[in-house]
C-alpha positions in Angstrom: 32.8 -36.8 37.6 29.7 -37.3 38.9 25.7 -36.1 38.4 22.9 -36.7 40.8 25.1 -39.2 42.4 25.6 -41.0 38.8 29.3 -41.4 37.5 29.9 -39.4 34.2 32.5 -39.1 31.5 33.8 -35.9 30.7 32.8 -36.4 27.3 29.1 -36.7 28.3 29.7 -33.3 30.4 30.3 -31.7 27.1 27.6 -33.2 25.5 25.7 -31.8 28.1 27.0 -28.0 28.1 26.1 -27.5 24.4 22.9 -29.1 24.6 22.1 -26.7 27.8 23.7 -24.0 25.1 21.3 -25.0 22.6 18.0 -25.0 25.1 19.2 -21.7 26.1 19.6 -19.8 22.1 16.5 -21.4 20.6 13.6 -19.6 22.1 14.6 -16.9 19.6 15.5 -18.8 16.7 15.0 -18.4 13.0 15.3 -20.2 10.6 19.6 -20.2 10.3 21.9 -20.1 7.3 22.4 -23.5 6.6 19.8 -22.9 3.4 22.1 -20.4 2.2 25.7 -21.3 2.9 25.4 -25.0 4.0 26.9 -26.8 7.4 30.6 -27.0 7.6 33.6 -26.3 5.3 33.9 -29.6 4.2 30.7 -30.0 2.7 30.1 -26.6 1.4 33.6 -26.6 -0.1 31.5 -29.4 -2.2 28.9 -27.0 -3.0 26.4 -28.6 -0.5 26.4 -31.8 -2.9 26.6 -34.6 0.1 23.4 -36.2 0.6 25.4 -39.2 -0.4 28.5 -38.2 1.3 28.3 -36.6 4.7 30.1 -38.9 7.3 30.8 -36.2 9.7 28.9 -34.0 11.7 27.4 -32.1 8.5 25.6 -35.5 8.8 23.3 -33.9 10.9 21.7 -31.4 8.2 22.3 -33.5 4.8 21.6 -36.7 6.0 21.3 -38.2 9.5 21.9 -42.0 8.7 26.0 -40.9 7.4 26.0 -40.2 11.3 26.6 -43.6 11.5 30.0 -43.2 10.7 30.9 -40.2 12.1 33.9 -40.8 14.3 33.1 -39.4 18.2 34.8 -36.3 18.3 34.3 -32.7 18.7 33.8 -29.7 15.6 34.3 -26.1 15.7 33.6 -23.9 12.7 33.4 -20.1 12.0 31.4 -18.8 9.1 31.8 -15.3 8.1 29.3 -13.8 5.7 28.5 -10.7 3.5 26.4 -9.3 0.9 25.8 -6.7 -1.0 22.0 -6.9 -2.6 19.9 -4.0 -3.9 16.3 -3.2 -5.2 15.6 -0.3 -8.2 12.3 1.4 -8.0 10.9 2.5 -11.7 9.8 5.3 -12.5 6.3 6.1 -11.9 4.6 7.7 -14.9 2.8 10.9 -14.3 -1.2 10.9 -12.7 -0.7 7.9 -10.6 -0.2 9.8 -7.2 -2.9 9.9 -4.9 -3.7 13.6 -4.2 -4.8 15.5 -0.9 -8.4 16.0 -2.5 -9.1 12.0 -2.0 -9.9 13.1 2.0 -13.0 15.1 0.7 -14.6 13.2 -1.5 -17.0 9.9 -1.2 -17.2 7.2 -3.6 -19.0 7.7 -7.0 -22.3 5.6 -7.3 -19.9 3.5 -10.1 -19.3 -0.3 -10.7 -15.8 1.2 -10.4 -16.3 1.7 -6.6 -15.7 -2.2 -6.6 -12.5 -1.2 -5.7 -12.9 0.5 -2.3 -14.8 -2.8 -1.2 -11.8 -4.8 -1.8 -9.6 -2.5 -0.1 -11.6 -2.0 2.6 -11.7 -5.9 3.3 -7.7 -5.9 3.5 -7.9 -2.9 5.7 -6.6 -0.4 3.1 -7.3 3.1 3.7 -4.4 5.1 1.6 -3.1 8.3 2.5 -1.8 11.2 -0.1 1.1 10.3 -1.4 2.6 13.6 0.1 1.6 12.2 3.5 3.2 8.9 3.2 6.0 8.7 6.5 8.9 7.5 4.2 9.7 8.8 0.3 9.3 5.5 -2.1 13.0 4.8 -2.1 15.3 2.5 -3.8 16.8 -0.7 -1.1 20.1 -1.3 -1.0 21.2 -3.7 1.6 25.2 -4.0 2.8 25.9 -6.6 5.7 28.9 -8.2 7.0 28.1 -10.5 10.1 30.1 -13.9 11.6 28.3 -16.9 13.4 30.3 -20.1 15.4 29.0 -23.2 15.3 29.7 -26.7 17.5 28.8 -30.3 18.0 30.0 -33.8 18.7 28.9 -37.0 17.9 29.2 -40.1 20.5 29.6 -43.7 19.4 29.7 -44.9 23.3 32.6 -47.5 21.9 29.8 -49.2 19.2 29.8 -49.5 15.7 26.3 -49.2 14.3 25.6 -46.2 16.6 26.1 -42.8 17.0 24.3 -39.9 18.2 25.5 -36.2 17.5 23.9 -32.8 18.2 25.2 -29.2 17.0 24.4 -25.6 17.5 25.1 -22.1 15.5 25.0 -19.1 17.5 25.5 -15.4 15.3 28.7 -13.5 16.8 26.8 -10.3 16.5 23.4 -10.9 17.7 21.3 -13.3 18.9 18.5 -12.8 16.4 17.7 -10.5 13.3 13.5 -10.6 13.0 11.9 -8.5 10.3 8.1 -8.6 9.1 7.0 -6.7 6.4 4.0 -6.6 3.9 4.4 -7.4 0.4 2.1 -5.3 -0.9 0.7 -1.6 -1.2 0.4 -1.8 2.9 4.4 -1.3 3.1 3.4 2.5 2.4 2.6 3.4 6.1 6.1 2.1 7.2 9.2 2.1 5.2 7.9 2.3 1.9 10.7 0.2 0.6 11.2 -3.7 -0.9 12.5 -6.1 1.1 14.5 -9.6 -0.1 12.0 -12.2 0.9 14.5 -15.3 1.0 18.2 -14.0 1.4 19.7 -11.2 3.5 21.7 -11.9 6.5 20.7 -15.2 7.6 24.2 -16.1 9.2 22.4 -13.8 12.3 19.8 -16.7 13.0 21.0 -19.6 15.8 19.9 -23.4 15.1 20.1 -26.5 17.2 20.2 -29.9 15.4 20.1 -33.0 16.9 20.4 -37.0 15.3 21.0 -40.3 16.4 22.0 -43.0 13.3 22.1 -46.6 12.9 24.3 -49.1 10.9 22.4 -52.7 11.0 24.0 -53.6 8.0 27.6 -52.7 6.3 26.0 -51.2 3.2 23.2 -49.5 5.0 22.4 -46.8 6.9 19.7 -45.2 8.3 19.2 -41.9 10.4 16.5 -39.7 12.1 16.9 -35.9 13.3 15.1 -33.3 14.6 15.1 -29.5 14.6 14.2 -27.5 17.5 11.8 -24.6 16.8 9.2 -22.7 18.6 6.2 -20.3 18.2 6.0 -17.1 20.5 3.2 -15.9 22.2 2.4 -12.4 23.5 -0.2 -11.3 25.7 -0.5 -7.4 26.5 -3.1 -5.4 28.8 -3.1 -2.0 28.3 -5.0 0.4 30.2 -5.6 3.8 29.3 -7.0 7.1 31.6 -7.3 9.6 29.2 -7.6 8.1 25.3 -6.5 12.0 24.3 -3.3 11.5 26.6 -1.6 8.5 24.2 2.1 9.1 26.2 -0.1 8.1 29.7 -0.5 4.3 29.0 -0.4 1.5 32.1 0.8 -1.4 30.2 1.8 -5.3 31.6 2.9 -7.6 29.3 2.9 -11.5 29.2 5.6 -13.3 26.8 5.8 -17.3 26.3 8.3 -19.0 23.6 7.0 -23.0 23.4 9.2 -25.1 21.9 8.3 -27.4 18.2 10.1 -29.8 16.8 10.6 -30.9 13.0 11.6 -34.2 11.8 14.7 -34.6 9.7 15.3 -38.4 8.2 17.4 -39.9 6.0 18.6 -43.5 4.7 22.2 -44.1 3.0 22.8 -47.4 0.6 26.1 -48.4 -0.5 26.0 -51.0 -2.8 29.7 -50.7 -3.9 32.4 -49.2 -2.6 33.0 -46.6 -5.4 28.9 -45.5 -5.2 27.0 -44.8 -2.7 22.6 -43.1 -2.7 21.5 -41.0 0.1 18.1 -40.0 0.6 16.9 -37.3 3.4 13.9 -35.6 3.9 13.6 -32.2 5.9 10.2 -31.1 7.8 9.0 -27.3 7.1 9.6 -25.2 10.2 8.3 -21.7 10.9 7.8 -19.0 13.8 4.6 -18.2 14.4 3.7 -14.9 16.4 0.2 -14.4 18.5 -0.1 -11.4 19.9 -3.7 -10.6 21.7 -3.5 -6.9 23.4 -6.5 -6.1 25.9 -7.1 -2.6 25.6 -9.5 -0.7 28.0 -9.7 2.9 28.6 -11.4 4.8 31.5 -14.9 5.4 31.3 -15.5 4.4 27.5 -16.8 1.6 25.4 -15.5 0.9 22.4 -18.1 -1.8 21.3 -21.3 -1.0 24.1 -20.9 -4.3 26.8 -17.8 -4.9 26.2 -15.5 -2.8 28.9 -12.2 -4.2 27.4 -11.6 -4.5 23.6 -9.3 -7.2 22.2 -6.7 -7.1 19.7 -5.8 -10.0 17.6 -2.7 -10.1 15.8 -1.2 -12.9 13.8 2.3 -13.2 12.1 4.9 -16.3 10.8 8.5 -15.1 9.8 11.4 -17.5 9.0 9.6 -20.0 6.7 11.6 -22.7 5.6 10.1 -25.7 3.4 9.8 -29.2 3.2 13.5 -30.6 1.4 13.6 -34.0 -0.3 16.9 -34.8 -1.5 18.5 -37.7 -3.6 22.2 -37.5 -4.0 25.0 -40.2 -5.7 28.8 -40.5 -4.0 31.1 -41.6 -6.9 34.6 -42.9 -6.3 36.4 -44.0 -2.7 37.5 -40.8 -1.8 41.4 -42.3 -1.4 42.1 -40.3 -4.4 38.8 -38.6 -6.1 35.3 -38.1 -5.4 32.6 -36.8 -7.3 29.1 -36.1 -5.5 25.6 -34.9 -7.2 22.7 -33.6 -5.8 19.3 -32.5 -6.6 16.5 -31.1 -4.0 13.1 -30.6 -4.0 12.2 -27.8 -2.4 8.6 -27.4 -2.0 8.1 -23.3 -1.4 4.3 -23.8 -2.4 3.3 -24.5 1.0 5.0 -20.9 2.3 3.3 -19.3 4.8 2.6 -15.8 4.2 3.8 -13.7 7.1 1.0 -11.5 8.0 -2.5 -12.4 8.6 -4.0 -10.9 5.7 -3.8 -10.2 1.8 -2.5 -12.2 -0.8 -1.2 -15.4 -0.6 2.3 -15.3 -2.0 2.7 -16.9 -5.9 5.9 -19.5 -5.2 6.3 -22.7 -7.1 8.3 -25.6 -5.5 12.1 -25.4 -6.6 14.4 -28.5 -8.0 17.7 -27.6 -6.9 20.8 -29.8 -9.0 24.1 -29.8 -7.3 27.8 -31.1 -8.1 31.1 -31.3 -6.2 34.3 -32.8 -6.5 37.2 -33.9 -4.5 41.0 -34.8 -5.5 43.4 -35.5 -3.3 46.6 -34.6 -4.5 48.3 -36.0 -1.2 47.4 -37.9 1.6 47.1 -35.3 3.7 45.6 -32.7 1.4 42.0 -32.3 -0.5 41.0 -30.0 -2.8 37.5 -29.1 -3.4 34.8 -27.1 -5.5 31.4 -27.5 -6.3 28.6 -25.7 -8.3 24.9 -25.2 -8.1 21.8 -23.6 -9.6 19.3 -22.4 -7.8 15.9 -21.5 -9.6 13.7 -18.5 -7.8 10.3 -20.1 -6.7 8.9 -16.3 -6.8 7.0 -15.8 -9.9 6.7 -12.9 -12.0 5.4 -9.9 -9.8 2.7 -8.4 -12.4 0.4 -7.3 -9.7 0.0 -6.3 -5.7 2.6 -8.2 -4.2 6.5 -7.4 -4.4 8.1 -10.7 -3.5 12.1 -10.1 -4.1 14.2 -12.8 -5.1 16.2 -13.9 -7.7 18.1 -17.1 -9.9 21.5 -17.5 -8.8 24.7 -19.2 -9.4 26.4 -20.6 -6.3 30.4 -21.4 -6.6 32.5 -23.1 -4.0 35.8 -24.3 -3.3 37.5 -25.6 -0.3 40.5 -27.2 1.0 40.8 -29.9 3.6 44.2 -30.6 6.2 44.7 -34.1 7.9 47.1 -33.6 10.8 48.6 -35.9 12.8 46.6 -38.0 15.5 43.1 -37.7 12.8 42.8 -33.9 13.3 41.0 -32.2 10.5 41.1 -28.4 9.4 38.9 -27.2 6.7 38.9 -24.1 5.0 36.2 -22.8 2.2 35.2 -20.0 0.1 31.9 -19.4 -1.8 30.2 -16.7 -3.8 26.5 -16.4 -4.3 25.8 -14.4 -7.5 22.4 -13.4 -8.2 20.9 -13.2 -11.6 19.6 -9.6 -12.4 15.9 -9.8 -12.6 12.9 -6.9 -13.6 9.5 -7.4 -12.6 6.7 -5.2 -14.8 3.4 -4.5 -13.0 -0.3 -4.9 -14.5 -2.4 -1.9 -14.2 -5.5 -4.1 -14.0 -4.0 -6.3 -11.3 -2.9 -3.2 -8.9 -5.4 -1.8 -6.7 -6.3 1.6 -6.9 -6.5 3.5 -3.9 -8.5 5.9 -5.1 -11.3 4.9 -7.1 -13.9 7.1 -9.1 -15.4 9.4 -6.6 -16.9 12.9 -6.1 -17.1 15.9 -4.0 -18.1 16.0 -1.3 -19.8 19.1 -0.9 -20.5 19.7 -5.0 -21.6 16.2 -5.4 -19.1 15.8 -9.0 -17.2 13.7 -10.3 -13.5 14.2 -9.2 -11.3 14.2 -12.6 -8.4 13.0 -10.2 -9.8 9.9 -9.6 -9.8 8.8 -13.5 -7.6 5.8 -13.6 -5.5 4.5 -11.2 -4.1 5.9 -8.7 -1.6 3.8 -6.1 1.2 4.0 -3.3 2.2 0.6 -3.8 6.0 1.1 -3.4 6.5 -1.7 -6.2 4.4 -0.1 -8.7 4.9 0.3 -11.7 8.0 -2.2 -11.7 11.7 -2.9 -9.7 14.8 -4.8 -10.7 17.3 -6.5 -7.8 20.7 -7.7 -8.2 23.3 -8.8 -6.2 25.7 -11.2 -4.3 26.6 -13.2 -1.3 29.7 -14.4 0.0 30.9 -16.7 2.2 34.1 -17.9 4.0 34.9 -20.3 7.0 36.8 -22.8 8.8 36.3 -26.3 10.6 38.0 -28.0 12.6 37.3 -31.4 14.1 38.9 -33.5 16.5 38.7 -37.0 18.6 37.8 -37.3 21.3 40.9 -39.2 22.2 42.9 -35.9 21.8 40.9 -34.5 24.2 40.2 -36.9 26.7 42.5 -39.9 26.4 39.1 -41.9 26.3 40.5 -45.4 25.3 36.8 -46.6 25.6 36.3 -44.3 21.6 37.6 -46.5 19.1 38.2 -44.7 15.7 36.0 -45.5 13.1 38.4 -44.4 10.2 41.7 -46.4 10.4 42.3 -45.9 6.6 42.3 -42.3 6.8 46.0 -41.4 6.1 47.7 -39.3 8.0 51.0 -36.9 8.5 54.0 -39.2 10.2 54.9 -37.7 13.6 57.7 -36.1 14.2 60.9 -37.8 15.2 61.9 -37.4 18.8 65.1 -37.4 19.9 66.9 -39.7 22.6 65.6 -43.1 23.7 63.9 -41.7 27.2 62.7 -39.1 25.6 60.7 -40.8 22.8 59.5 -43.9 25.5 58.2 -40.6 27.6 56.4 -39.3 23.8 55.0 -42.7 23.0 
């Protein structure tokens, strides 16, 4: 085949459609579900433990320099995914409603109208609790959703390089965006709390790409990148009558510009029973700009200024920075045992509106532990463990960050067919912790400070103490679990091709015998 007049390789014309694949899902990318489930039944069958141990394609999220050894070949996986997650509301106590009155009254000439200034400078202006759009209302959240990923790694016939690229695209959807405030502001929209970290990630695409090197037999080093973007919105809207709001002349403007993170890693194998992986992941977000230009037909909102700009600012899909350390004990021939431990560092989120509190989350250390025995040469059985620390600290006042501790349990199993094909199968259940969060009067806002009457001049009893719509108040609980299942399956490019240019990188892998073919023609025709 050929390219711009350049001979090509049908491998490199694969290589080529999924990158083009790739280009073509990322604009409207999140941050995906490899945080949650992991990359590939193979290594999440080890309960994501492979820092140290991730010489396939998984290379490419755990650790880029096990690349190296990736044999060139192709991998296709399906992940299916479900939860079942849920919020309680307590019970408010009686008196902390804010009543119709409030919108005929004016602030008391208090200390306690402190208060108002604060709310006004995070644009709070409360309505009546009876006014509110949505009834405060328990969250309960029920999702079953599928994703496919794919990606190959090259060695172009050497043996201290390989490059490799993969992509997850959601079955369902090509993205699930949701922005919400953590605080009393949710009360103009659905009133509700939202999981901040965990949901229904396996609805967010990805594109990973790496290239490793192998200048020495016991080392390994690797550097990656992921491919994310920031999206930018420019509206005009002109309006002929302000009264009219269903008239509106509107033209719109959208860009999606493309970021890139760095993912690196190094691998050391000192012995052949041990080997220490190090990798390092880059934060990557999604930030939104929207600017609307907003004019209307003979009026001014600010004198001079004919057209009035709107400035809006959002980031959704934070992920953090990762620095992981794991340890590879035992050859794999027979057993394996694999331990990791992360450092995720959630104190850098970014909060996703442009306003408010800053959200309270401490950096999270993350130990993991899988295991491996191979009971035949052609069979491995897996299962690892992890626990996974909340970095959302207690909730006592405005905000109503949901997320809990949880328990993650894996197991897997792992095929070797004839001619080096692999098929991997795992399972894995997320269990969250139950967790209650109790709020501090003194740290909640009230929405309706001291005030009085507006035509009587007194003191409104009604405004005695606090009053509040924040949906979160005066506590919540959350529970729940995730599950996961999925397949892999990899195979050389050989099989595909007939390349003899790719060498195999893993004689000693064993193997199924083929199957015996019958009459001499016959089997010289097989062979």
């Amino acid at each position: 085949m050929t390219l711009w007049g350049v001979s090509v390789s049908r491998t490199w014309w694969i290589f080529l459609v999924i990158f083009i694949v790739g280009l073509m899902v990322q604009p409207s990318a999140l941050a995906g579900p490899f945080e949650t489930y992991g990359f590939g039944s193979r290594s999440i069958g080890l309960g994501n433990a492979v820092t140290a141990d991730s010489n396939d394609l998984s290379a490419l999220y755990y650790n880029p320099a096990n690349l190296a050894d990736a044999p060139s070949g192709a991998m296709i996986g399906f992940l299916f995914g479900f939860n079942d997650l849920s919020v309680n509301l307590k019970s408010r106590p009686a008196g902390r409603d804010v009543p119709t009155l409030m919108y005929d009254t004016l602030p008391a000439d208090d200390p306690a109208t402190a208060a108002n200034e604060e709310a006004a400078s995070h644009s709070i202006r409360p309505l009546a609790t009876e006014d509110l759009p949505q009834k405060r209302r328990n969250t309960s959240n029920k999702q079953v959703d599928a994703g496919v990923l794919a990606g190959l790694a090259l060695d172009f016939g050497l043996d201290w390089f390989t490059v490799g690229m993969a992509v997850y695209a959601p079955m369902t959807q090509v993205a699930d965006i949701g922005i919400r405030y953590a605080d009393e502001r949710e009360q103009y929209f659905t009133n509700q709390l939202h999981y901040s970290m965990i949901g229904n990630p396996e609805t967010k695409p990805m594109i990973l790409g790496s290239v490793a090197f192998k200048p020495l037999s016991w080392f390994k080093l690797g550097l990656g990148l992921n491919a994310h973007g920031k999206i930018q919105v420019k509206t005009h809207m002109f309006m002929p009558d302000p009264l009219d709001q269903e008239n509106i002349n509107l033209t719109t403007e959208t860009k999606a510009v493309y970021a890139l993170a760095i993912h690196a890693g190094m691998q050391f194998e000192p012995l052949s029973w041990l080997g220490i992986g190090l990798s390092f992941r880059d934060e990557t977000w999604y930030p939104m700009d929207i600017d609307n230009e907003l004019q209307f037909w003979n009026f001014e909102v600010y004198q001079g200024e004919p057209i009035t700009t709107q400035r809006f600012r959002y980031t959704f899909s934070y992920t953090p920075r990762d620095l992981n350390l794991g340890f590879r004990f035992g050859t794999g021939e027979f057993w394996k045992i694999d331990t990791d431990v992360t450092w995720r560092m959630w104190s850098g989120y970014r909060v996703d509106t442009d306003s408010g509190s800053e959200a309270p989350f401490d950096d999270q250390f993350i130990p993991r532990i899988g295991a491996e025995l191979r009971p035949l040469a052609w069979l491995a059985v897996r299962a690892g463990l992890s626990y996974v620390k909340s970095p959302i600290s207690e909730q006592t006042g405005r905000t109503n960050y949901v997320d809990n501790d949880r328990v993650d349990a894996t197991v897997g199993l792992g095929f070797k067919l004839p001619y080096d094909i692999e098929i991997d199968l795992h399972g894995q259940l997320l269990s969250l912790i139950e967790r209650s969060h109790s709020k501090d009067e003194n740290k909640i806002l009230d929405e309706f400070p001291l005030s009085r009457d507006i035509k009587t001049d007194e003191l409104i009893e009604a405004s005695f103490g606090l009053q509040t719509n924040n949906p979160g108040y005066p506590g919540y609980s959350s529970k729940g679990f995730v599950g996961g299942m999925g397949v892999t399956v990899t195979v050389p490019f050989e099989i595909l091709f007939h390349d003899k240019d790719n060498t195999e990188k893993n004689d000693a892998s064993p193997s199924l015998p083929d199957a015996p073919v019958d009459g001499g023609e016959e089997a010289a025709q097989a062979g």
